[in-house]
C-alpha positions as CSV (number, residue, x, y, z in Angstrom):
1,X,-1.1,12.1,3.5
2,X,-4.0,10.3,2.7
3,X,-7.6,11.3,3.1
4,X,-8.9,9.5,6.8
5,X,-11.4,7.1,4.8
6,X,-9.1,5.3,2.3
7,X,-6.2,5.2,5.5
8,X,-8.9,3.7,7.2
9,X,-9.4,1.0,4.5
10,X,-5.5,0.9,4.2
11,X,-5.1,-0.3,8.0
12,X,-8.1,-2.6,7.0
13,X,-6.6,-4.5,4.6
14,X,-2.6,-4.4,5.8
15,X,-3.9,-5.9,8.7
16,X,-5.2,-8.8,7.0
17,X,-2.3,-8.8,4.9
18,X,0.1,-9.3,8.6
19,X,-2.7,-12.4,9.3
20,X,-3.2,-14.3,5.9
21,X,-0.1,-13.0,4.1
22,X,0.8,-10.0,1.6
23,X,-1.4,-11.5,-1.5
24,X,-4.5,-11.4,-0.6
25,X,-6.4,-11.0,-4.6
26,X,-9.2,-8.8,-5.3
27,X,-10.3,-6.9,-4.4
28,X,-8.2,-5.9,-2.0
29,X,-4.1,-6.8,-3.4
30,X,-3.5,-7.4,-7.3
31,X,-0.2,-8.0,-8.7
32,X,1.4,-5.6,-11.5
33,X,4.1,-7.5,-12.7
34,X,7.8,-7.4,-12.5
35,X,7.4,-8.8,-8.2
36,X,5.5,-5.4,-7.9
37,X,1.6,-5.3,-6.3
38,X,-0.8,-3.2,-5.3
39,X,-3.1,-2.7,-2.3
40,X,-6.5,-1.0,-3.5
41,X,-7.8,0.8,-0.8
42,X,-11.0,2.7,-1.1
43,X,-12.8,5.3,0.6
44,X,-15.6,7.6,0.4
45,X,-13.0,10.6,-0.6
46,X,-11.8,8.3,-3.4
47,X,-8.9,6.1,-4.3
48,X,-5.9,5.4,-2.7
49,X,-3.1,2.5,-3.9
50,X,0.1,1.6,-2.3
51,X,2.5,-0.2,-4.3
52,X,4.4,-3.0,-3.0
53,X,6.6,-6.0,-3.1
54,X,8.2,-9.0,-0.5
55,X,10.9,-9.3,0.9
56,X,12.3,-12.8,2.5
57,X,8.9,-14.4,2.3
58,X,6.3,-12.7,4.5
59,X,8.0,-9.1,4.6
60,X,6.0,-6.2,3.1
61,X,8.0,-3.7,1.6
62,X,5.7,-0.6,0.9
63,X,7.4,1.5,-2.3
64,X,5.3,4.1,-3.5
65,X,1.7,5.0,-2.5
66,X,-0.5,7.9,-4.0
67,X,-4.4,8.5,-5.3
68,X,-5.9,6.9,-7.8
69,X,-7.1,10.3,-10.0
70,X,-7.9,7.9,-13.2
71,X,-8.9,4.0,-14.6
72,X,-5.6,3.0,-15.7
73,X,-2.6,3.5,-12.7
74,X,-0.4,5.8,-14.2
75,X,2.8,4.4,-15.8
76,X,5.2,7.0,-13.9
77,X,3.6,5.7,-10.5
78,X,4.8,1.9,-11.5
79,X,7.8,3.0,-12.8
80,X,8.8,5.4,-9.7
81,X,7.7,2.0,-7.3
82,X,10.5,-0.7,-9.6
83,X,13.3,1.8,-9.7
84,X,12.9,2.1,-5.3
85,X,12.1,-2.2,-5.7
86,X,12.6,-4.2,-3.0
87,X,15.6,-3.9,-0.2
88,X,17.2,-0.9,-3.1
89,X,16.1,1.9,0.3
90,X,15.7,1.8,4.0
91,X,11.5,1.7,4.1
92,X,9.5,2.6,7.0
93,X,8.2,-0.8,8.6
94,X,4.7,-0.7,8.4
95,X,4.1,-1.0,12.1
96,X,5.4,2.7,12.5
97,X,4.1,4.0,10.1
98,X,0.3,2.6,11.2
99,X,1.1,3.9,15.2
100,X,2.0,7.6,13.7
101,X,-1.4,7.5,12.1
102,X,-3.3,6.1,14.8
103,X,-2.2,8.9,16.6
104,X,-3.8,11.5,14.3
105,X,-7.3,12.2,16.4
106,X,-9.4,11.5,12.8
107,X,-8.0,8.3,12.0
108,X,-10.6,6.6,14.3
């Protein structure tokens, strides 16, 4: 699970992603090719990305999510996120998964 900070900035910019759509540019969403993009959440613990795609228009399909550790995302990380690609696996919708960490006491 992610560090509280860069979950914080997560909810931040998914939230904005639900009112103005899923590409929102920098520096919060960039695409990475192939239908795949990236939210680029930040926090005082470090870096935390969550690659993702749509689905039927507006639907956010999260696919793999982990912590930045260097410059360049790592090429296993993108790869891992287009073999799940969109609709391939049941995903958590993102409303569930934000509740379950609202409910952890140092989310807030």
């Amino acid at each position: 699970m992610w560090p509280v900070g860069i979950r914080a900035m997560y909810a931040r910019i998914t939230e904005r992603m639900q009112v103005f759509g899923p590409h929102l540019g920098m520096p919060f969403t960039r695409p990475m090719g192939e239908g795949l993009f990236e939210v680029r959440a930040k926090g005082r613990e470090g870096i935390g990305r969550a690659l993702f795609c749509t689905a039927a228009g507006q639907t956010i399909m999260i696919l793999h999510a982990f912590i930045k550790k260097t410059q360049k995302t790592p090429q296993r990380d993108l790869e891992l996120a287009r073999r799940h690609g969109c609709g391939r696996y049941a995903v958590t919708p993102h409303d569930d998964m934000m509740a379950t960490w609202k409910k952890d006491p140092a989310f807030r």
